[in-house]
C-alpha positions as CSV (number, residue, x, y, z in Angstrom):
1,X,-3.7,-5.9,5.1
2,X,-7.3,-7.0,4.4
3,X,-8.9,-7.4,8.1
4,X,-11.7,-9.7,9.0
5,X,-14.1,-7.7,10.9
6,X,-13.3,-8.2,14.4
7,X,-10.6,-10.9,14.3
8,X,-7.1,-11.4,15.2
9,X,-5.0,-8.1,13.9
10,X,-1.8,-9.7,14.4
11,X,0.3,-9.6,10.5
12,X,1.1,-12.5,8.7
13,X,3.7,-13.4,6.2
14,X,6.0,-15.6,5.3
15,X,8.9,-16.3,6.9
16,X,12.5,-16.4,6.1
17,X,13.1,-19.3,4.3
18,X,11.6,-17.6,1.4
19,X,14.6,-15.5,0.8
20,X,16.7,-18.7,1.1
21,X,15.4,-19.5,-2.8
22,X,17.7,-17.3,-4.1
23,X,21.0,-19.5,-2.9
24,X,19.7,-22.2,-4.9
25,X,22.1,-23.1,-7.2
26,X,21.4,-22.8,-11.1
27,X,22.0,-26.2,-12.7
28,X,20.4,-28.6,-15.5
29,X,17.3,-29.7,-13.1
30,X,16.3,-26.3,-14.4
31,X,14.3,-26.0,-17.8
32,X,15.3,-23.0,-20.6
33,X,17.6,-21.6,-18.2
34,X,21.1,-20.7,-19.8
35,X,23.8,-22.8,-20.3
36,X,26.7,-20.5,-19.3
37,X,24.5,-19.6,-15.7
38,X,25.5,-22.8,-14.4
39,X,26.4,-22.9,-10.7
40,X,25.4,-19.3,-10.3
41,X,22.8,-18.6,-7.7
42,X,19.6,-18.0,-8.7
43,X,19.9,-14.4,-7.0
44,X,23.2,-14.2,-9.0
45,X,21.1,-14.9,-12.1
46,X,18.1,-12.6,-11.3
47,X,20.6,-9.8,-10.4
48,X,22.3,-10.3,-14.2
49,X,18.5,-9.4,-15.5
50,X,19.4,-11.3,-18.2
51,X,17.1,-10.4,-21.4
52,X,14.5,-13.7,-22.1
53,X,15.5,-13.5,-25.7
54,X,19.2,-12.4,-26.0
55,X,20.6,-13.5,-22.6
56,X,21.3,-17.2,-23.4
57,X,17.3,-18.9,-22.5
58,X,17.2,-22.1,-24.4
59,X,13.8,-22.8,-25.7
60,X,10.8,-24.0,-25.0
61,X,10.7,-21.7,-22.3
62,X,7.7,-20.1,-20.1
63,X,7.6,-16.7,-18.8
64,X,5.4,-14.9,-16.1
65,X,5.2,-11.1,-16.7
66,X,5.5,-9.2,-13.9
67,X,3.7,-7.0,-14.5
68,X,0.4,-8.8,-14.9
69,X,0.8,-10.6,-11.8
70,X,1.6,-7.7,-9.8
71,X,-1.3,-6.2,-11.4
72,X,-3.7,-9.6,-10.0
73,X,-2.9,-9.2,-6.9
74,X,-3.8,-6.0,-6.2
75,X,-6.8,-6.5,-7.9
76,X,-8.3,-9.2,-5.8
77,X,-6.3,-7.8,-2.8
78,X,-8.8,-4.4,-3.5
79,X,-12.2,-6.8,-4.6
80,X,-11.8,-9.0,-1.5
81,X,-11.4,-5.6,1.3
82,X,-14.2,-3.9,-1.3
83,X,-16.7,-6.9,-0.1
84,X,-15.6,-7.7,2.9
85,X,-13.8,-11.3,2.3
86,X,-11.2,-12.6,3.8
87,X,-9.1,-14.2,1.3
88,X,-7.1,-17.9,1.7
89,X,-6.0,-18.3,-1.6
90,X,-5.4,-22.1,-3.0
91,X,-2.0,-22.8,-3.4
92,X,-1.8,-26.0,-5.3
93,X,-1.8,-23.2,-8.0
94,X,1.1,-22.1,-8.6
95,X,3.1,-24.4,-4.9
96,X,5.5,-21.4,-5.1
97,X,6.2,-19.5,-1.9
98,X,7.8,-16.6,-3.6
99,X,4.2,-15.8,-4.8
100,X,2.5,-16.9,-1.2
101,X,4.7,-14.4,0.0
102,X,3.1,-11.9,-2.1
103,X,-0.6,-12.7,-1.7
104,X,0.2,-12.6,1.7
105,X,1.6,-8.9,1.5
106,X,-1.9,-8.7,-0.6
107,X,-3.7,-9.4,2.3
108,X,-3.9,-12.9,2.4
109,X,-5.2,-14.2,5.4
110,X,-3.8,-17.5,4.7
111,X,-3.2,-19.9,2.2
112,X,-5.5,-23.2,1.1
113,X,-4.3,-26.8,0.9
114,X,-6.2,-29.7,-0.9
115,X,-3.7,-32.7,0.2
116,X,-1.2,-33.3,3.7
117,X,2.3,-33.0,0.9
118,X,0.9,-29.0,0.5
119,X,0.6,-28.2,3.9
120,X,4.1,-29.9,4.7
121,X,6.2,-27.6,1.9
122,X,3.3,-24.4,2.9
123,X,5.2,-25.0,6.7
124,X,8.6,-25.3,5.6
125,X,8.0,-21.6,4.0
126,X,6.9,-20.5,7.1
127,X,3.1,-20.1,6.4
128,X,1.2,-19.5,9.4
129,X,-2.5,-20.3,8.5
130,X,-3.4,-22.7,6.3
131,X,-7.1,-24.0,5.4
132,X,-7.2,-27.8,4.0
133,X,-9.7,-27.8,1.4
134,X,-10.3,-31.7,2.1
135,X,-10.8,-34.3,4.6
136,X,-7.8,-35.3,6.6
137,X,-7.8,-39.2,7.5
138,X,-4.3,-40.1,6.5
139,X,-2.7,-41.1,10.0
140,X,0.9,-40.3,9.2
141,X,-0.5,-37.1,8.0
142,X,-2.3,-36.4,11.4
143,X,0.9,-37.4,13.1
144,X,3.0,-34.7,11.4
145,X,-0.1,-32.3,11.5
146,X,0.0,-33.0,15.5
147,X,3.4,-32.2,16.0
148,X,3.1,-29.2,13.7
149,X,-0.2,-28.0,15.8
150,X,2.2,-28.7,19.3
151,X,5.6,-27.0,18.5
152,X,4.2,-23.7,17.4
153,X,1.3,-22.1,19.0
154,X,0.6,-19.3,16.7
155,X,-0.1,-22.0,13.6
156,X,-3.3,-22.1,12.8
157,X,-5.2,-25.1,10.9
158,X,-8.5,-25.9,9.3
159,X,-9.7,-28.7,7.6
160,X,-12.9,-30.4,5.7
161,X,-14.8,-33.2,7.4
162,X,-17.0,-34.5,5.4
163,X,-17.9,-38.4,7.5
164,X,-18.7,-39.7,10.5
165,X,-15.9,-42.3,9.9
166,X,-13.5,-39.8,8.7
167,X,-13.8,-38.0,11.7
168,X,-13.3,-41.3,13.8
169,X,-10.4,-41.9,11.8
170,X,-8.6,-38.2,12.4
171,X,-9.4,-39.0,15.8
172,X,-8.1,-42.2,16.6
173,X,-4.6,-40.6,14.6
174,X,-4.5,-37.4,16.5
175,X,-4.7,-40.0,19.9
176,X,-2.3,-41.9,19.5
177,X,0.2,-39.2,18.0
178,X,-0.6,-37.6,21.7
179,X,-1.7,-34.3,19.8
180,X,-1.9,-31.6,22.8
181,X,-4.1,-29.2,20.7
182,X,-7.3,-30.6,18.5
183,X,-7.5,-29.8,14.9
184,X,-10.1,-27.1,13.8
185,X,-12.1,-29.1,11.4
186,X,-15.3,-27.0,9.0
187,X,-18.0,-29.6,8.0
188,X,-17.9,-29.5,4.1
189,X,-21.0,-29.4,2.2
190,X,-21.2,-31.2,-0.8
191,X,-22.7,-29.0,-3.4
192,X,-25.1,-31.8,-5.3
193,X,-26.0,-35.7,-6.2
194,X,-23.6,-36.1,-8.3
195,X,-21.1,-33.6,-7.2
196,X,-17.5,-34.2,-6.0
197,X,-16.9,-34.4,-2.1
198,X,-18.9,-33.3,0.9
199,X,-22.1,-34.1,2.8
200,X,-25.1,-34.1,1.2
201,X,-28.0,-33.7,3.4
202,X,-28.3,-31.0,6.1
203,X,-29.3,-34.2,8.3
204,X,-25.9,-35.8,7.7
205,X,-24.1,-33.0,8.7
206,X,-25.6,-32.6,11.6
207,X,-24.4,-36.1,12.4
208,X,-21.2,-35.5,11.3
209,X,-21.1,-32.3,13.5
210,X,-22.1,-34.7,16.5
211,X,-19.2,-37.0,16.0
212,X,-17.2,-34.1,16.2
213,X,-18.7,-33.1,19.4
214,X,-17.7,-36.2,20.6
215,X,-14.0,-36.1,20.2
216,X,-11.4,-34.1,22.0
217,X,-9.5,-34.1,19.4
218,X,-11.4,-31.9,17.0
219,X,-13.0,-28.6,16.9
220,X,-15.7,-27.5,15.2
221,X,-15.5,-23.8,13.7
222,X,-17.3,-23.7,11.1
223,X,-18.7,-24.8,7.0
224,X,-17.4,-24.6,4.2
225,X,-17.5,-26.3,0.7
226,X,-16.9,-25.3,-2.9
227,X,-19.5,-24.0,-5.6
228,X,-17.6,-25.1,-8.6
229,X,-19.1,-28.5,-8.6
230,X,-22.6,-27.7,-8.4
231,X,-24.4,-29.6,-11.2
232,X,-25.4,-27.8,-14.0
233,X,-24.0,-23.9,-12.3
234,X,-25.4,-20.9,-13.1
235,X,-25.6,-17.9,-11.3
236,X,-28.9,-18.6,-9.6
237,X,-28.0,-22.0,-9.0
238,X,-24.6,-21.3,-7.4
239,X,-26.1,-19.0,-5.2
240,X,-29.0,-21.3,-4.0
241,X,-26.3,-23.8,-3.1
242,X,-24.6,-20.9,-1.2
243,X,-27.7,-20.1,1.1
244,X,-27.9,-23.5,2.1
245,X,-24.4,-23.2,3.3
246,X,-25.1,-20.0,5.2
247,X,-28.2,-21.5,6.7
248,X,-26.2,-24.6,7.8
249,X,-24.1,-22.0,9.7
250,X,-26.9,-20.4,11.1
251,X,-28.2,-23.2,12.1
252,X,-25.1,-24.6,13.7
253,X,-24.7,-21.2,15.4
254,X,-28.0,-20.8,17.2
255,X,-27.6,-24.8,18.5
256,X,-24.3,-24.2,20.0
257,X,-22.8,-26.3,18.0
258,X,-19.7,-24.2,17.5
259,X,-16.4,-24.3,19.2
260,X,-16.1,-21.0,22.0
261,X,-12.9,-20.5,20.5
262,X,-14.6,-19.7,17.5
263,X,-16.2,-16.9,19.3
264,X,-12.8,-15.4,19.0
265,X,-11.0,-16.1,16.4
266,X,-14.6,-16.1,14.0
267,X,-16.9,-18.2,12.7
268,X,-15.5,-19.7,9.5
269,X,-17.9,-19.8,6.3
270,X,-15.8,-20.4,3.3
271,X,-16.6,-21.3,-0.2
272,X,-15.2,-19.8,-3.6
273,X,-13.6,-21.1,-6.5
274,X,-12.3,-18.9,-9.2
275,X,-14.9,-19.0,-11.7
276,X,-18.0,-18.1,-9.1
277,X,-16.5,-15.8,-6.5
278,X,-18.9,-12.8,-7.3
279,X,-21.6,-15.0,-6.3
280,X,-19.9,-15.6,-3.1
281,X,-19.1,-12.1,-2.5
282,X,-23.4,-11.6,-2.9
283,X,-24.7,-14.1,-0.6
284,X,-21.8,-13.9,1.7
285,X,-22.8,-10.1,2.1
286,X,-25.7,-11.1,3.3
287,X,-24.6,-13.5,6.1
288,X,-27.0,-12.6,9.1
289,X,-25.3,-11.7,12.7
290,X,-24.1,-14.6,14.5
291,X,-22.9,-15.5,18.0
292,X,-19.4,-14.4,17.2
293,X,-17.6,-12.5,14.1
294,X,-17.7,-14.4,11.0
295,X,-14.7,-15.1,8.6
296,X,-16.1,-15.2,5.6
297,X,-13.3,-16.9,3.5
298,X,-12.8,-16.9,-0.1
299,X,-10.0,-19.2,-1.7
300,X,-10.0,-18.7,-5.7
301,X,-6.1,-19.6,-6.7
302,X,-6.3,-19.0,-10.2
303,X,-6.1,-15.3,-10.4
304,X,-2.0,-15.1,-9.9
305,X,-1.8,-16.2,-13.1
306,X,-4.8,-16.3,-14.6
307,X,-4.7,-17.2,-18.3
308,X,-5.7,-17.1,-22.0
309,X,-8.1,-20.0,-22.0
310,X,-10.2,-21.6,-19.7
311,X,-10.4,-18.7,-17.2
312,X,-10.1,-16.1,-19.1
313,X,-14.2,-17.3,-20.1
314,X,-15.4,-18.1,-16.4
315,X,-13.9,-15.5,-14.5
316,X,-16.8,-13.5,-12.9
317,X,-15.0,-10.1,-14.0
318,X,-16.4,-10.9,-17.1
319,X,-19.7,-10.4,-15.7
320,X,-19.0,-7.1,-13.5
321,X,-16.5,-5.3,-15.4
322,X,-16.9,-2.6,-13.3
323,X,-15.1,-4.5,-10.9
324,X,-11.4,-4.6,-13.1
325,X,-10.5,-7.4,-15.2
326,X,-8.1,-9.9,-14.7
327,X,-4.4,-10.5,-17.1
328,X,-3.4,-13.9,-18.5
329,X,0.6,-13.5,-17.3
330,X,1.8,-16.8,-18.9
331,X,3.7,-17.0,-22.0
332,X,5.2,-20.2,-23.3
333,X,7.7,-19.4,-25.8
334,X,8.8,-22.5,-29.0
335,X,10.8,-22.4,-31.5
336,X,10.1,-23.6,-35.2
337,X,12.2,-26.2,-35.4
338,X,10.6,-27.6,-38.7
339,X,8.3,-26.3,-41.6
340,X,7.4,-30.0,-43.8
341,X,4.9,-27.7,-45.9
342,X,3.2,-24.4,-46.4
343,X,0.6,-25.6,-44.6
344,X,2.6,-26.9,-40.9
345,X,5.1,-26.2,-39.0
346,X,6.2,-27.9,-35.7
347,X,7.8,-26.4,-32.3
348,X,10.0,-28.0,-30.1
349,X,7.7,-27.1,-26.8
350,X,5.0,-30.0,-26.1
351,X,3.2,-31.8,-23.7
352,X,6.0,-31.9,-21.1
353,X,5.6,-27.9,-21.3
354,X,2.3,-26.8,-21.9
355,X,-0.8,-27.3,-20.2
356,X,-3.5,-29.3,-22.5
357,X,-5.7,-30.9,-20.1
358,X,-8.7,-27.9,-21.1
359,X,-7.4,-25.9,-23.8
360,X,-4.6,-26.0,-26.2
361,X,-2.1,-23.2,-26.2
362,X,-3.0,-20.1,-28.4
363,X,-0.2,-18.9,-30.7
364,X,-0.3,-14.9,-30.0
365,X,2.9,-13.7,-31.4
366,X,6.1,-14.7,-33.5
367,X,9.3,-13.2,-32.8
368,X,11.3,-13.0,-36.0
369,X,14.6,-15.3,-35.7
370,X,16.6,-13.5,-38.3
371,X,15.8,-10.2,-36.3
372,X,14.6,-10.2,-33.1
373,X,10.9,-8.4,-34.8
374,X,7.7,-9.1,-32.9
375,X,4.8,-9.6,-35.0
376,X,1.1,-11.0,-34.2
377,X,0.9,-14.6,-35.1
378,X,-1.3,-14.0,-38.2
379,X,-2.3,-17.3,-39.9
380,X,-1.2,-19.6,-37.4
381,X,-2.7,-21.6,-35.0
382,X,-1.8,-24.2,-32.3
383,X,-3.9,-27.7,-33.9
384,X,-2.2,-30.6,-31.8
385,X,0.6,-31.5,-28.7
386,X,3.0,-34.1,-28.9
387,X,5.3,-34.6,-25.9
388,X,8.0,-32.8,-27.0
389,X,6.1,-30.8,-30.4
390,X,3.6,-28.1,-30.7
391,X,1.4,-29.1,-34.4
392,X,1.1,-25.6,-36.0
393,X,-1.2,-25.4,-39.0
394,X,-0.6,-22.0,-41.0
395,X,-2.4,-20.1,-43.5
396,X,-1.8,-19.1,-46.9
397,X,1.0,-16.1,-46.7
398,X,1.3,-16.9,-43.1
399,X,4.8,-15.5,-42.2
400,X,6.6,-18.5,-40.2
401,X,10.3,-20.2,-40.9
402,X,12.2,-22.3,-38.8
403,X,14.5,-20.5,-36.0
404,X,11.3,-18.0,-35.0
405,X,10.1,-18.0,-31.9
406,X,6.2,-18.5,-31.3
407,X,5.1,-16.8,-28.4
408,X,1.5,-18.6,-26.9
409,X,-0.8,-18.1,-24.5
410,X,-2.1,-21.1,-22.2
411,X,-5.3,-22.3,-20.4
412,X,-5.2,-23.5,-17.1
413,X,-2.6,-22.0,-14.6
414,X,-2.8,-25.2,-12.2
415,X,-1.6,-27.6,-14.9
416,X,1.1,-24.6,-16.7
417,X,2.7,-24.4,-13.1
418,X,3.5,-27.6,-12.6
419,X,5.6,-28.4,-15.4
420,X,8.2,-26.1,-14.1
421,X,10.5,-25.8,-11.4
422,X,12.0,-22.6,-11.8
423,X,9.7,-19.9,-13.9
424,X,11.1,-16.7,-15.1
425,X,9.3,-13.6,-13.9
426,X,9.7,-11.1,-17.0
427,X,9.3,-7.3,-17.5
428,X,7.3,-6.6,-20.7
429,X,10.7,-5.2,-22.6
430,X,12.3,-9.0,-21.8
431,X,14.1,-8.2,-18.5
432,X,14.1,-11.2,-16.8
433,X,14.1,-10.1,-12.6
434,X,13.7,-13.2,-10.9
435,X,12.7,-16.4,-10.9
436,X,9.5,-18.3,-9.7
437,X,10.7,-21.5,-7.4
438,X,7.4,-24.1,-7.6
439,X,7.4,-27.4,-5.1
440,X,5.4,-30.1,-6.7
């Protein structure tokens, strides 16, 4: 398990619930899955490994290979020990604890939340650490969080502040829910005019930092923000933005400004997305020595999946090779369902399936529905989404008839996941040997 230098050894993972999935019983809330499965288990089902093409999967139906995500997360389990990150990966990715479970077994050192419904089905899967990419001022929220924070003593939470009246407002909630243990809280700094959240002048934050001081609610252990919304990024740019977050530790360090505890369990510095994290790896390298350890915590989601589109052109493997590369491990699978002309041809998978909010889906492959052949999807491309159809344009002599199957490639893992509760997790031959449980 990847280890922060000089911070809490103790392991983390999951807990039981996790395995509890598998009693889940197979029914029609459940996309593609077949017919004849009904009132199985979905361990009974995954123990049948079924084949996704002659095992009784209606179509449209998406696939995860197993392969390729096994083959992610070792590959950011190895870059984050190779540069010394500890790694909180966002879950509002994929919101499946199956694959939690595994990042954690990759060396996780917890698992990021951006809104208080995350956290709450993160802690019903027995996650342990969780950072809250976002500032918390919802007071039901802070009333659940409270309890949380007060029944188990080895949970562990971290949150954005990012106001001086947000963090009056978490701290009149966390009073009057009688919360026992104050809330570790990171000021956020925003990365830009014009960017999304955080604070914008070192100033600011200073004063934000002071309102913290002044509760006994909160704790401050850290900074953190996110580098994917500076304006206009580049690789200089980026990393600019990145030293001013270090120096805002620094600075915060050296003027006591930090909680003691975070003497302990480390300073936290966090930043990374998933299209900039080799910048953060650079700078964070760099960090100077402070007061206590620092946990310098990275928090790119992406990479379970990652895809065929949007990351497969910003993911910083592209620009150090040398480090390993990444594999798209979604497949959406249509059927032809009509062929009006020479020229199109529709699927029955759409809108409701696909994601399409930066890409559209890539046809990669037909599989033949006279017999079973696989074949590259020469001549045919993805031009439109309708709800429920996939707009095919094809080329002269492109080979394409209604009953094939088109297999395509997507863009965007946080907007593929969500469109389905239960994913199955396919060998490459078609074995299908479980089944991905997402919470959205």
């Amino acid at each position: 398990m990847l280890q922060p230098t000089s911070i809490e050894e103790a392991p983390l993972a999951a807990d039981r619930p996790v395995a509890g999935l598998a009693d889940e019983l197979v029914d029609h809330r459940f996309k593609a899955l077949p017919p004849d499965a009904e009132g199985l288990t979905v361990g009974a089902l995954a123990a049948e490994r079924r084949n996704l093409f002659t095992g009784g999967f209606t179509t449209p139906v998406l696939a995860l290979s197993a392969e390729s995500v096994e083959h992610n997360l070792a590959l950011l389990e190895t870059y984050a020990e190779r540069h010394g990150l500890a790694f909180a990966p966002h879950g509002k990715t994929s919101m499946s604890p199956q694959l939690f479970a595994r990042q954690l077994e990759h060396g996780a050192w917890g698992i990021t939340a951006a809104v208080p419904h995350q956290a709450r089905v993160y802690r019903a899967y027995g996650i342990r650490r969780i950072f809250l990419a976002n500032e918390l001022v919802d007071a039901v929220a802070l009333r659940w969080l409270a309890g949380e924070l007060d029944s188990d003593p080895d949970f562990r939470f971290i949150c954005y502040v990012d106001s001086v009246r947000g963090v009056e407002l978490m701290d009149q909630a966390l009073r009057a829910a009688g919360a026992s243990r104050p809330v570790d809280v990171v000021v956020e700094l925003g990365a830009g005019e014009g960017a999304r959240t955080g604070v914008r002048t070192e100033a600011e934050c200073v004063a934000v930092a002071d309102a913290v001081a002044a509760t006994s609610t909160l704790r401050l252990v850290g900074v953190a923000g996110y580098e994917g919304e500076v304006p206009d990024a580049s690789g200089e740019r980026v990393r600019e933005w990145l030293r001013r977050l270090v120096a805002l530790a620094v600075a915060f360090d050296r003027a006591g400004r930090f909680a003691a505890s975070a003497a302990d369990e480390g300073i936290v510095i966090s930043a990374g997305g998933s299209a900039w994290f080799d910048a953060v790896a650079d700078v964070f390298t760099r960090i100077p020595e402070l007061s206590g350890p620092v946990l310098k915590l990275l928090r790119s989601g992406a990479y379970v999946s990652h895809d065929d589109g949007h990351y497969r052109h910003l993911t910083p493997f592209n620009r150090v090779p040398e480090e390993g590369a990444l594999q798209p491990a979604f497949r959406l699978w249509g059927q032809v369902v009509s062929r009006p002309s020479p020229e199109q041809a529709f699927l029955n998978a759409g809108k409701r399936d696909a994601a399409y909010d930066l890409d559209l889906p890539q046809a990669q492959v037909v599989r033949s529905g006279r017999d079973g052949t696989v074949r590259p999807a020469t001549g045919v491309a993805v031009s439109g989404l309708s709800d429920q159809h996939t707009w095919v344009r094809t080329e002269p002599g492109a080979e394409l008839e209604v009953g094939d199957w088109v297999g395509m490639g997507l863009s965007h893992p946080c907007t593929s996941f969500d469109k389905w509760q239960l994913i199955p997790l396919v060998e490459a031959d078609g074995t299908v040997t479980d089944y991905i449980r997402t919470f959205f």
